[in-house]
N, C-alpha and C positions, 0 to 999 in steps of 0.2 A: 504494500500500500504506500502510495508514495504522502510526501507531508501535505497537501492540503484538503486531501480523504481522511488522514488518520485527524487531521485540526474540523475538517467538518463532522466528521463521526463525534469525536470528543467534545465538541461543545454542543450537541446535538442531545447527546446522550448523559452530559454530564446533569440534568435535572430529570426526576422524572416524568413533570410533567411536559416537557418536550417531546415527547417520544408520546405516540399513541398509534391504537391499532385502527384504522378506517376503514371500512368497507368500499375493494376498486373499482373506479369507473371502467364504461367498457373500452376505452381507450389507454386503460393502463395493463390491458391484459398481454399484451405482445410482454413488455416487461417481464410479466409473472410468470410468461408460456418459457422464455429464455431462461427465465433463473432455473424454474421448473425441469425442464429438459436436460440442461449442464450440471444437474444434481443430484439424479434420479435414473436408476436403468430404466429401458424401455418399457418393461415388465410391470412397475409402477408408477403411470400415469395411462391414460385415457386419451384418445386421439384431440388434436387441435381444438376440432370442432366439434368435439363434445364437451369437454371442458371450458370452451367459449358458451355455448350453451347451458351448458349449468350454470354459469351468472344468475340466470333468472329464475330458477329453484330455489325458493322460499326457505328451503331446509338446507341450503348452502349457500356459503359465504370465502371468500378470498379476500381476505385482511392484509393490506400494507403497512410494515411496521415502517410508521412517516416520523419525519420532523419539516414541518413546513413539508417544502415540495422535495425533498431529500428522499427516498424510500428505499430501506435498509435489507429488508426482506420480504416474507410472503407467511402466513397461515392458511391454510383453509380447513374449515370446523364443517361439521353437519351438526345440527341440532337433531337429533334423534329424538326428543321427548322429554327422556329421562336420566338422558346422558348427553355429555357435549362429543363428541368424537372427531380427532384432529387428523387429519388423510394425509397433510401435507406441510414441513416445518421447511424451508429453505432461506437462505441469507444470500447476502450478494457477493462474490469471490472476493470482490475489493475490499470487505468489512469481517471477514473468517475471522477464527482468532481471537476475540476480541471482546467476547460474552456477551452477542445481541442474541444467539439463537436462547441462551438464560432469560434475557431480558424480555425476551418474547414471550418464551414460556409463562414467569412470572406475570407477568401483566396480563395473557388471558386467564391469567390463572386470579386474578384479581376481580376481574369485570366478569368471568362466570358464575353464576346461580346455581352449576349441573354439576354434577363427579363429570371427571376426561379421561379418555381414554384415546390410546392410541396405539399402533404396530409398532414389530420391530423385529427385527433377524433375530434369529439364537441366536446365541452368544458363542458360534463355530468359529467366528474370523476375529481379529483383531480390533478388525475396525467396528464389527457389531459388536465384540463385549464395550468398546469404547463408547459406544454410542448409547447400550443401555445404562452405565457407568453418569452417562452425561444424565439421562431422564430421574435416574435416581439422586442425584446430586439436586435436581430440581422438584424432589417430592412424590414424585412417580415409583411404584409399586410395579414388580415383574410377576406375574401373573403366569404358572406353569402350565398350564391346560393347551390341549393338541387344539390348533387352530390353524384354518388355510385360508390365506386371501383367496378369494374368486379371481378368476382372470379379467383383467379391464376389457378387452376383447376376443374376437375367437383365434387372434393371432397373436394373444398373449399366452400367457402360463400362469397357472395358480403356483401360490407360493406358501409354504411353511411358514409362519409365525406366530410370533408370540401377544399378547395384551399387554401393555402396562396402565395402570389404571392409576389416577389421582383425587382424591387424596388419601384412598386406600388402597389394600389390595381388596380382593373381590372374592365371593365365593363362588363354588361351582356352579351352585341353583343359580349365581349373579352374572357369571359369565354365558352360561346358556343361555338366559335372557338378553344380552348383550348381544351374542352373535346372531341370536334369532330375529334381533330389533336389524342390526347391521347388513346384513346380508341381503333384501329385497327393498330397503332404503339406498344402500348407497352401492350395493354391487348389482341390485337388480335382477338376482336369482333366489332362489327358494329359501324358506328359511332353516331348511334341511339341507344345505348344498352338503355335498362331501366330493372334493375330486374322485375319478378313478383312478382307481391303483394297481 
């Protein structure tokens, strides 16, 4: 990051109330498709043009983490009902490092009324124990129950993972509820999915 990113991030960030989460207009979506993209294998996310389309789904939301017209990163929450459930946490390569995806966390973790939940790899790679390492650092619970993402299309692939849940962990009766809520809300298949194996 060279000095006058790391001087706008820092004085951007150095109050809290500078920093807040706004819901993007549809003109800041290219933005959030490129952070999106360069962050994420292909396997999770959802084509262009579905993900431009969900803007206007009532039960989803893509949050700019802004300062003024500055915008640090991205969220996108589903309101499920009974639970806030987070799809998507990305920062901007030029501000890594530097504790906004905490600050992110934090702050929705402020302005929600729901328990959160969200995915995450086993803890097989390095980078995935790191990355759950990172959710529990911000109050998030690992949650061990067999769970498969559906695949975002038919030229994706399900995937193995795990729940971490905020600000507890969950029971099993809590997690079947969970997936059973998740699964035909936000993946759009039954609430029975199970891959073949």
């Amino acid at each position: 990051m060279d000095k006058i990113q790391s001087a706008i991030y820092t004085r951007c960030m150095e109050k809290s109330n500078d920093f807040v989460l706004k819901k993007i207009e549809n003109d800041q979506f290219e933005e959030f498709w490129q952070m999106l993209t360069s962050s994420f294998p292909s396997d999770e996310y959802r084509t262009k043009e579905d993900h431009f389309a969900m803007l206007s789904n009532p039960l989803h939301t893509v949050w700019a983490a802004a300062s003024g017209e500055n915008i640090f990163g991205f969220v996108t929450t589903w309101d499920i009902g009974n639970f806030l459930y987070v799809e998507h946490l990305v920062t901007s390569p030029k501000f890594r490092n530097m504790g906004l995806g905490s600050k992110i966390l934090q702050k929705l973790a402020s302005l929600a009324t729901l328990p959160i939940c969200l995915e995450v790899e086993p803890p097989v790679t390095e980078m995935a124990t790191r990355r759950i390492e990172f959710y529990k650092r911000n109050g998030y619970f690992l949650n061990t129950y067999r769970y498969f993402q559906p695949p975002y299309g038919s030229d994706k692939q399900p995937l193995e993972l795990l729940i971490m849940t905020y600000p507890r962990a969950i029971t099993r009766l809590e997690f079947d509820d969970m997936k059973s809520s998740l699964y035909p809300v936000v993946y759009n298949v039954s609430k029975d999915y199970a891959p073949a194996e």
